[in-house]
Chimera marker file (.cmm) of the C-alpha trace (Angstrom):
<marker_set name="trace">
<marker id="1" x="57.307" y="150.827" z="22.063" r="1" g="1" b="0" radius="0.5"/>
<marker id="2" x="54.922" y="148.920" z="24.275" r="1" g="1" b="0" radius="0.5"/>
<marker id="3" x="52.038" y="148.482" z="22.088" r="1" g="1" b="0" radius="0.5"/>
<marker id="4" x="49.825" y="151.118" z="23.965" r="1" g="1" b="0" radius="0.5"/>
<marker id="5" x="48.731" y="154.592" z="22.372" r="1" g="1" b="0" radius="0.5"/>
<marker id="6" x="50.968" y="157.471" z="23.578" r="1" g="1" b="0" radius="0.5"/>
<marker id="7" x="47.576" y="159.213" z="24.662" r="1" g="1" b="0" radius="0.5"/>
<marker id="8" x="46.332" y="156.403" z="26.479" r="1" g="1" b="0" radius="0.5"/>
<marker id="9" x="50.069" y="156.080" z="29.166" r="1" g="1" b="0" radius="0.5"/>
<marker id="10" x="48.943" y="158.001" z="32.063" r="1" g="1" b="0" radius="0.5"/>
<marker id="11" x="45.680" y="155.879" z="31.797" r="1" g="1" b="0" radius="0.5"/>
<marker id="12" x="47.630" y="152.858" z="31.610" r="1" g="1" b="0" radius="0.5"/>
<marker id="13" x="49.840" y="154.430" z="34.757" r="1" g="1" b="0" radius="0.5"/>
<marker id="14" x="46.951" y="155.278" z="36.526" r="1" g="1" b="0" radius="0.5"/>
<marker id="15" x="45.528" y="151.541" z="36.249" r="1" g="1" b="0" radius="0.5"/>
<marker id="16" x="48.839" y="150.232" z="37.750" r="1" g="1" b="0" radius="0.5"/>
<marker id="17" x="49.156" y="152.372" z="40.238" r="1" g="1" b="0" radius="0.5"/>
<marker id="18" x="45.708" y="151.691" z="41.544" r="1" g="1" b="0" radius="0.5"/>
<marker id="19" x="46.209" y="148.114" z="41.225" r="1" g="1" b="0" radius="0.5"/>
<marker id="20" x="49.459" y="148.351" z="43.248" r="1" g="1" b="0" radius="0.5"/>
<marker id="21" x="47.668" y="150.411" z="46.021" r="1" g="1" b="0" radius="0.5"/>
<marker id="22" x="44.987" y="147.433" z="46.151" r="1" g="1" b="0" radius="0.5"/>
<marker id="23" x="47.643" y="145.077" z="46.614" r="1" g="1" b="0" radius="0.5"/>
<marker id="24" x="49.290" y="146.657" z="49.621" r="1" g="1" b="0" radius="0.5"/>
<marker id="25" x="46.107" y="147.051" z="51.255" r="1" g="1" b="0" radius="0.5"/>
<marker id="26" x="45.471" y="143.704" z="50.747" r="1" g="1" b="0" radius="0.5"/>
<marker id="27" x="48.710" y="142.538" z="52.049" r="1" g="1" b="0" radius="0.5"/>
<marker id="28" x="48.101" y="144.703" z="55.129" r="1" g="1" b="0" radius="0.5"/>
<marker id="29" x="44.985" y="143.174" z="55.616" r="1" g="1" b="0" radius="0.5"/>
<marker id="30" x="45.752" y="139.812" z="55.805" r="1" g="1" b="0" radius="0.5"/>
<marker id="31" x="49.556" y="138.948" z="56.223" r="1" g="1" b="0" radius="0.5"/>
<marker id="32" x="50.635" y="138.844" z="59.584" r="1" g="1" b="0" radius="0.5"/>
<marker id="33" x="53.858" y="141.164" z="59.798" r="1" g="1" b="0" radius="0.5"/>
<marker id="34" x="55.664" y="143.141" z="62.639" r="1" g="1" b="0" radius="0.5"/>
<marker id="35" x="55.567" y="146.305" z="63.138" r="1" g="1" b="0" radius="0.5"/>
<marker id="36" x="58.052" y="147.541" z="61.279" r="1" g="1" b="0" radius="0.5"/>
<marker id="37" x="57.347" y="145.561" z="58.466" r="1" g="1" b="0" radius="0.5"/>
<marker id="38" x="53.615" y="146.901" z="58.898" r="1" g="1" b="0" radius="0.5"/>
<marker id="39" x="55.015" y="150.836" z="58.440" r="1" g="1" b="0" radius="0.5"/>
<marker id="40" x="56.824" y="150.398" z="55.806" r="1" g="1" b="0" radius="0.5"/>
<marker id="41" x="54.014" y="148.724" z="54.128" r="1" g="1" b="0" radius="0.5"/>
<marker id="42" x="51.927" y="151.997" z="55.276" r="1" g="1" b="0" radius="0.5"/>
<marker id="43" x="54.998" y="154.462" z="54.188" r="1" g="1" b="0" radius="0.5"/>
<marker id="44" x="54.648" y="152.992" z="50.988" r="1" g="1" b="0" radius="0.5"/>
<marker id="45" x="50.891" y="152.670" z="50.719" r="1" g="1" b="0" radius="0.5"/>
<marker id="46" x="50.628" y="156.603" z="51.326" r="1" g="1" b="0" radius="0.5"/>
<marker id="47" x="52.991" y="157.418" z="48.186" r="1" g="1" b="0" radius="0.5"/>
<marker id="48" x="51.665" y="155.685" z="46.160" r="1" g="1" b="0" radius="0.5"/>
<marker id="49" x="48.198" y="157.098" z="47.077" r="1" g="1" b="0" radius="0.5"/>
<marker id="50" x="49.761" y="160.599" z="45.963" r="1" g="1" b="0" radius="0.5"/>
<marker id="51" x="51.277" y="159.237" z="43.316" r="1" g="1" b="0" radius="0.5"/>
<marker id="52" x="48.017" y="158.207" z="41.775" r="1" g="1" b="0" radius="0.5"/>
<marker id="53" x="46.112" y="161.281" z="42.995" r="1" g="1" b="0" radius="0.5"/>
<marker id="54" x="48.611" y="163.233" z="40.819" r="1" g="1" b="0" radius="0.5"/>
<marker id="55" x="47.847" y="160.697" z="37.875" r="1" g="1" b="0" radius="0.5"/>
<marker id="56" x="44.350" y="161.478" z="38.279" r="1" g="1" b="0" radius="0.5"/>
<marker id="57" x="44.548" y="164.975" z="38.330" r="1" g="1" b="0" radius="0.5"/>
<marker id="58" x="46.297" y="164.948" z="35.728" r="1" g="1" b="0" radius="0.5"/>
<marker id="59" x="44.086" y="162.700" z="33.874" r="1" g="1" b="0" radius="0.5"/>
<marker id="60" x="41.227" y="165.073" z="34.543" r="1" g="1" b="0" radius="0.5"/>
<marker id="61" x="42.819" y="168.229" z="33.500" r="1" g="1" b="0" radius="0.5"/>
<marker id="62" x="43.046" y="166.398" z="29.854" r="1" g="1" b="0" radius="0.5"/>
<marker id="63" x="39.231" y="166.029" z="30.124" r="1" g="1" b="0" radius="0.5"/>
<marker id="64" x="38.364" y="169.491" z="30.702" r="1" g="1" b="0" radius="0.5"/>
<marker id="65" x="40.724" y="170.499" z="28.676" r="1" g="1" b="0" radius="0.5"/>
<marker id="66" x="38.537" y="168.186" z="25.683" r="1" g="1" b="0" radius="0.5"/>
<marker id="67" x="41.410" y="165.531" z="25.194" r="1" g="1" b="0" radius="0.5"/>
<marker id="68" x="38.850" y="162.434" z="24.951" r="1" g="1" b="0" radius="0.5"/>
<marker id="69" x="41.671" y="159.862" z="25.191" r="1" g="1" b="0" radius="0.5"/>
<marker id="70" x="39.220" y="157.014" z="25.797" r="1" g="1" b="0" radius="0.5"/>
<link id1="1" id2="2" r="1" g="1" b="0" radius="0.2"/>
<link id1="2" id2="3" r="1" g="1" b="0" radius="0.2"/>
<link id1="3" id2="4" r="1" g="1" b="0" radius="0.2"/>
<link id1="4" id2="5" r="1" g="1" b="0" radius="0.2"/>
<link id1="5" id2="6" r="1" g="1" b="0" radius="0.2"/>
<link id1="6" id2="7" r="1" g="1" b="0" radius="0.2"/>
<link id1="7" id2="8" r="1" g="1" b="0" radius="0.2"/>
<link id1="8" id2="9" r="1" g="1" b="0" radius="0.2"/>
<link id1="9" id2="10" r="1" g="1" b="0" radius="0.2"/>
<link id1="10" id2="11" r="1" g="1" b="0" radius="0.2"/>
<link id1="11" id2="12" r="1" g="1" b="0" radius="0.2"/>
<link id1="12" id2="13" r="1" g="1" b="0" radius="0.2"/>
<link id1="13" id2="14" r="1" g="1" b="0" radius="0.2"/>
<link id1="14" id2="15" r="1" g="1" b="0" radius="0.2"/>
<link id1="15" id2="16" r="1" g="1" b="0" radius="0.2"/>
<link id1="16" id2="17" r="1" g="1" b="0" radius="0.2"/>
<link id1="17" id2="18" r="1" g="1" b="0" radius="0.2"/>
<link id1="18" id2="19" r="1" g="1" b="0" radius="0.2"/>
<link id1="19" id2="20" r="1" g="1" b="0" radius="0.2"/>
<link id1="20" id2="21" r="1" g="1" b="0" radius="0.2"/>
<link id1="21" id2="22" r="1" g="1" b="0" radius="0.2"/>
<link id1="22" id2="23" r="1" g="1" b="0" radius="0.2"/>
<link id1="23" id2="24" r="1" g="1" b="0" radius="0.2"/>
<link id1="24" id2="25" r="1" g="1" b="0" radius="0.2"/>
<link id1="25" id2="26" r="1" g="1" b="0" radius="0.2"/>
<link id1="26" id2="27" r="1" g="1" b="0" radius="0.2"/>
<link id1="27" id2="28" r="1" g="1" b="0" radius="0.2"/>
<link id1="28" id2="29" r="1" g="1" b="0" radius="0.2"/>
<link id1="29" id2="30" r="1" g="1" b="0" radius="0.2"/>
<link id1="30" id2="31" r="1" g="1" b="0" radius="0.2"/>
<link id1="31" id2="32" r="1" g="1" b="0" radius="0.2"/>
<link id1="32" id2="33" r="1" g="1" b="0" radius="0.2"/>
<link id1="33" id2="34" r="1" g="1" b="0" radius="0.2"/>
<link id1="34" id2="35" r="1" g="1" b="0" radius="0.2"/>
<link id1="35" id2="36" r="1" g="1" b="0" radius="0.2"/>
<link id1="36" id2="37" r="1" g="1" b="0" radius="0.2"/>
<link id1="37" id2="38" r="1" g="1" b="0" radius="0.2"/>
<link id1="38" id2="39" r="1" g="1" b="0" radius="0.2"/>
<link id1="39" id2="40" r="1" g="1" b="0" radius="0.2"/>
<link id1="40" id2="41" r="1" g="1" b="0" radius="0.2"/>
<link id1="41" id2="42" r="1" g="1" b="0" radius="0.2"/>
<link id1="42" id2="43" r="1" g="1" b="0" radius="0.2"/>
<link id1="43" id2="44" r="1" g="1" b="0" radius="0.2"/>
<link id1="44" id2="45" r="1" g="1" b="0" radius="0.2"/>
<link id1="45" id2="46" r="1" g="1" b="0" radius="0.2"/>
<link id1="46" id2="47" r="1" g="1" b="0" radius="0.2"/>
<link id1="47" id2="48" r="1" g="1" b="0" radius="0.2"/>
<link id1="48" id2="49" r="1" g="1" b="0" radius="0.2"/>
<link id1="49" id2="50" r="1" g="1" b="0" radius="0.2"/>
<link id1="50" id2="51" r="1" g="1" b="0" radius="0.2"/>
<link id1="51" id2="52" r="1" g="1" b="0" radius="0.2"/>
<link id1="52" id2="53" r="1" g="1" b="0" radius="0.2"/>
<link id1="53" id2="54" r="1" g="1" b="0" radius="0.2"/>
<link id1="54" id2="55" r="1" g="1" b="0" radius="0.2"/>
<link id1="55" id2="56" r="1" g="1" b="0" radius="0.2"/>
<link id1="56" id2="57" r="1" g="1" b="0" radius="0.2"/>
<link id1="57" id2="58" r="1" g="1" b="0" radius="0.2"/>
<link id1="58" id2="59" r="1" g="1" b="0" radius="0.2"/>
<link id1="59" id2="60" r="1" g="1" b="0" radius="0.2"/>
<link id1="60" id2="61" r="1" g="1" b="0" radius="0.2"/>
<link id1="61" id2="62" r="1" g="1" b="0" radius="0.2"/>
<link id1="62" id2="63" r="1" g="1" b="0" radius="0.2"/>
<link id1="63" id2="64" r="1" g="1" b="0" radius="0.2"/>
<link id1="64" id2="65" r="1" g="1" b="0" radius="0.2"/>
<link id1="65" id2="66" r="1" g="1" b="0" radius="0.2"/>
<link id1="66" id2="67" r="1" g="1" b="0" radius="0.2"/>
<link id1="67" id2="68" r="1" g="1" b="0" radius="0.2"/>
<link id1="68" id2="69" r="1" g="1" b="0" radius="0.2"/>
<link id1="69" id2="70" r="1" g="1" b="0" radius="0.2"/>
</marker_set>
């Protein structure tokens, strides 16, 4: 479909997620914003933080598990 191993998805999702959780952090950092603007940037900050805690736990629970996807 995309190109990218079945195995390797919640990887990929992982990645992206991260990235995305950079990105608002960045945002919040340096763009000047009100304050409601500012929690909703922070509302969606923390779910995506759990969001890519559950990708990770995931993504360790293959390990132990012995899937060596990378």
């Amino acid at each position: 479909m995309s190109g990218i191993p079945e195995k390797e998805w919640d990887w990929v999702a992982f990645l992206d997620a991260v990235t995305g959780i950079a990105a608002i952090a960045r945002i919040l950092d340096q763009v000047p914003m009100n304050d409601a603007t500012r929690m909703v940037c922070l509302e969606r900050l923390a779910i995506d933080s759990r969001d890519s805690l559950r990708l990770a736990d995931v993504l360790v629970a293959r390990a132990k598990e012995g899937d060596r996807w990378w």
